[in-house]
C-alpha positions in Angstrom: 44.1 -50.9 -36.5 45.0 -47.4 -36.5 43.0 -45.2 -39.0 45.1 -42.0 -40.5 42.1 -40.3 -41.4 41.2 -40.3 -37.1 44.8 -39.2 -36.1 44.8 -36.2 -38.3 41.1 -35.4 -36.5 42.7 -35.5 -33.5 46.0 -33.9 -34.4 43.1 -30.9 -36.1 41.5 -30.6 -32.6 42.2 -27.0 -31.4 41.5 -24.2 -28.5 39.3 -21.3 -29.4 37.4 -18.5 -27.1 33.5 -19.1 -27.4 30.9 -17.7 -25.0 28.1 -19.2 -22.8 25.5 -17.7 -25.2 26.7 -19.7 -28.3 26.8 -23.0 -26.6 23.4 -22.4 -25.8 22.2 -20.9 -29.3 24.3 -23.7 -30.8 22.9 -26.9 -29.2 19.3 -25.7 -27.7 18.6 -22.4 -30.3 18.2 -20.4 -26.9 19.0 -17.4 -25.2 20.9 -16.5 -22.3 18.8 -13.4 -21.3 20.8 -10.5 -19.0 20.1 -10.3 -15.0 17.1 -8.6 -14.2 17.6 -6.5 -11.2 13.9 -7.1 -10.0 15.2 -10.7 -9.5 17.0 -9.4 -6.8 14.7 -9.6 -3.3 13.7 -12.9 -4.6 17.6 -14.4 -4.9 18.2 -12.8 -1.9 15.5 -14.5 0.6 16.4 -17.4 -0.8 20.1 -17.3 -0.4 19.3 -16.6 3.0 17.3 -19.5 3.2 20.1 -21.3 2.3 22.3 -20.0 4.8 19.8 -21.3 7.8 18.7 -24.7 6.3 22.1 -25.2 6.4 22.4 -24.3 10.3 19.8 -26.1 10.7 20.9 -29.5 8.9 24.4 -29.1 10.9 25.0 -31.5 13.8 21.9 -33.2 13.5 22.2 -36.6 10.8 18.3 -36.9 11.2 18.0 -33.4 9.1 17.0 -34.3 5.7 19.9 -31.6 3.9 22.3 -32.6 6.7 26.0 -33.5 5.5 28.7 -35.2 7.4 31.7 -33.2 8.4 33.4 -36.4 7.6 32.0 -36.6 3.8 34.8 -35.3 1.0 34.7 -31.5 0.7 34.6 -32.2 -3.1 31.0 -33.6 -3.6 29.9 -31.0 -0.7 29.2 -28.6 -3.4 26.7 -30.5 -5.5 24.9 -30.7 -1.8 24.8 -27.1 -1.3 23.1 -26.5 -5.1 20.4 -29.2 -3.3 19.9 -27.0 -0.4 20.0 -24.0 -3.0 16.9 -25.6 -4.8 14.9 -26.2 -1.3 15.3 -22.7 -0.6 14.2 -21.3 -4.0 11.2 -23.9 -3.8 9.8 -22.7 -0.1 10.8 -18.6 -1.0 8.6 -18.9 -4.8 6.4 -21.9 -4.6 8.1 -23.3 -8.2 10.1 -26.4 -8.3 13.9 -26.6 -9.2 13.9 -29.2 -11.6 16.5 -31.4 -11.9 17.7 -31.8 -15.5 20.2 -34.3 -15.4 24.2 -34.7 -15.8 26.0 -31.7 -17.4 25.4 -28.2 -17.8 22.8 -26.7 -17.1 21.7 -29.4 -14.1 18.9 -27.0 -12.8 16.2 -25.0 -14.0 13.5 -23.0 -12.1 11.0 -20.3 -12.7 11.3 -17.2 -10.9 9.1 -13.9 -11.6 8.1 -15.4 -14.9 11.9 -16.1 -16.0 13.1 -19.2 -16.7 16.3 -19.3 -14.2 19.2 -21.4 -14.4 21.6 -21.7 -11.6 24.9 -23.4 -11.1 26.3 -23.7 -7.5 30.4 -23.4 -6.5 31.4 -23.7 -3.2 35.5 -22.4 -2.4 37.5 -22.1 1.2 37.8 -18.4 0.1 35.6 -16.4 -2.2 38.1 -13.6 -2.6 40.8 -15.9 -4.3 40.6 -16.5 -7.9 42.1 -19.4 -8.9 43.4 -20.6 -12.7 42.1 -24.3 -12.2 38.8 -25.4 -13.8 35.8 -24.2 -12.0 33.1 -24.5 -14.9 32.6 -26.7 -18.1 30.3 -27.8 -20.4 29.9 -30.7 -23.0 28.5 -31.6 -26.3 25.2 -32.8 -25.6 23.7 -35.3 -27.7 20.6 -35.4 -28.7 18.3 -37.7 -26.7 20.2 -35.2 -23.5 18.8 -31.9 -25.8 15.5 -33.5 -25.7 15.3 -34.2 -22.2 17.3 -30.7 -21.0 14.9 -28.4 -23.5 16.5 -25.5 -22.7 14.5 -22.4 -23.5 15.2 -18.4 -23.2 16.5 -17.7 -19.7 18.8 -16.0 -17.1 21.6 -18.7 -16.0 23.2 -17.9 -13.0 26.6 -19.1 -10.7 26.1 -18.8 -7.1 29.4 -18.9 -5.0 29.6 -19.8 -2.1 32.4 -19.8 0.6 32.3 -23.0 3.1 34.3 -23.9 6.3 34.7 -27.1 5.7 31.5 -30.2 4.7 28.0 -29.3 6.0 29.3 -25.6 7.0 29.1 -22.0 5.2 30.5 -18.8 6.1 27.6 -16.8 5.4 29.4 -15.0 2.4 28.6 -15.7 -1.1 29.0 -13.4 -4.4 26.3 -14.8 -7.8 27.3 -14.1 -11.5 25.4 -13.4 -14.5 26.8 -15.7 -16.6 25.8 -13.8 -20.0 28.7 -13.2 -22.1 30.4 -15.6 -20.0 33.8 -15.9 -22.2 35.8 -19.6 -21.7 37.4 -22.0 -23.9 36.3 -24.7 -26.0 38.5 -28.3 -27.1 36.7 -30.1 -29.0 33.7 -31.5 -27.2 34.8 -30.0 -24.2 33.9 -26.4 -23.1 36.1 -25.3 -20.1 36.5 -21.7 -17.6 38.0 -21.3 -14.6 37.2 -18.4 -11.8 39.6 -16.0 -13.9 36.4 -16.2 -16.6 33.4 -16.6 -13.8 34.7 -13.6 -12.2 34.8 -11.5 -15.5 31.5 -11.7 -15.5 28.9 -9.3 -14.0 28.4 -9.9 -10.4 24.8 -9.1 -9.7 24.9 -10.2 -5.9 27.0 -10.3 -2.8 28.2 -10.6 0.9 32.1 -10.8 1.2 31.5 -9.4 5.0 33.5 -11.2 7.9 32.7 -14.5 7.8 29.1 -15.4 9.9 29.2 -17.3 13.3 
């Protein structure tokens, strides 16, 4: 049975520009705090890290971060944000905690911040495409609980692969506060024309790494 009152919600539902910061104030009373350059050697071993776990892991199945050449490029990215979080764990001795399905998936501790960090992976860092790259949901309340987002620095990490279980050795890292991007009812969606807006705080768009 159709209910009137329901189509005219739907029909009510429109776009409008929101940023980062007021998801977060507006579902977990938080801040998105902006970069702190001090964070930077820190970010930087670790990224590196990254980079040689991942050389490491290639070829050889038995390697606990390894990833088929023959998996789908598509769910290679939520592999690399694994490897991310191994490398920030050995560099600083804190966890990367695992916070469950939708934004933000990952939290960490880094220099006495409370660090956020999404992973990307892309064929070519220097293109910036118009399809979605980032969202966010309404979270409801039992995922608030569990998430507990507090005052922090969230970060996007980049990073440009050759194909599953291999990276070029560039990357660029966003701050994502300010982060503009558009919001549909309960869906909250930016692509890399918004990501790259935003204030890139690291990078290494060198010739691609043998």
């Amino acid at each position: 049975m159709l209910k009137e009152s329901n189509i005219q919600y739907l029909l009510a539902q429109h776009k409008r520009k929101i940023t980062l910061n007021e998801y977060i104030k507006a579902y977990y009373n938080a801040d998105i705090l902006s970069y702190d350059n001090a964070l930077d050697t820190v970010l930087n071993a670790a990224i590196q890290r990254t980079f040689e776990l991942t050389r490491d892991a290639e070829n050889n199945p038995a390697h606990p971060l390894y990833y088929s050449s023959t998996k789908r490029i598509n769910e290679y990215g939520n592999h690399v944000e694994k490897v991310l979080c191994a490398a920030i764990e050995e560099i600083t001795g804190n966890p990367a905690k695992n916070l469950g399905v939708g934004y933000p998936d990952v939290k960490t501790v880094i220099n006495n911040y409370n660090i956020y960090p999404e992973c990307k992976i892309g064929p070519n860092i220097d293109v910036v495409g118009s399809m979605r790259s980032f969202y966010t949901t309404t979270p409801a309340e039992r995922t608030k609980r569990i998430k507990n987002i507090q005052d922090g620095i969230h970060l996007l990490f980049k990073f440009e692969h050759a194909g599953p279980g291999r990276l070029t050795g560039r990357y660029c890292v966003f701050d994502l506060n300010g982060l503009v991007y558009t919001a549909e009812g309960s869906l909250q969606q930016g692509n890399d024309l918004d990501i790259y807006k935003c204030n890139l705080v690291l990078k290494n768009k060198k010739e691609h790494t043998k």
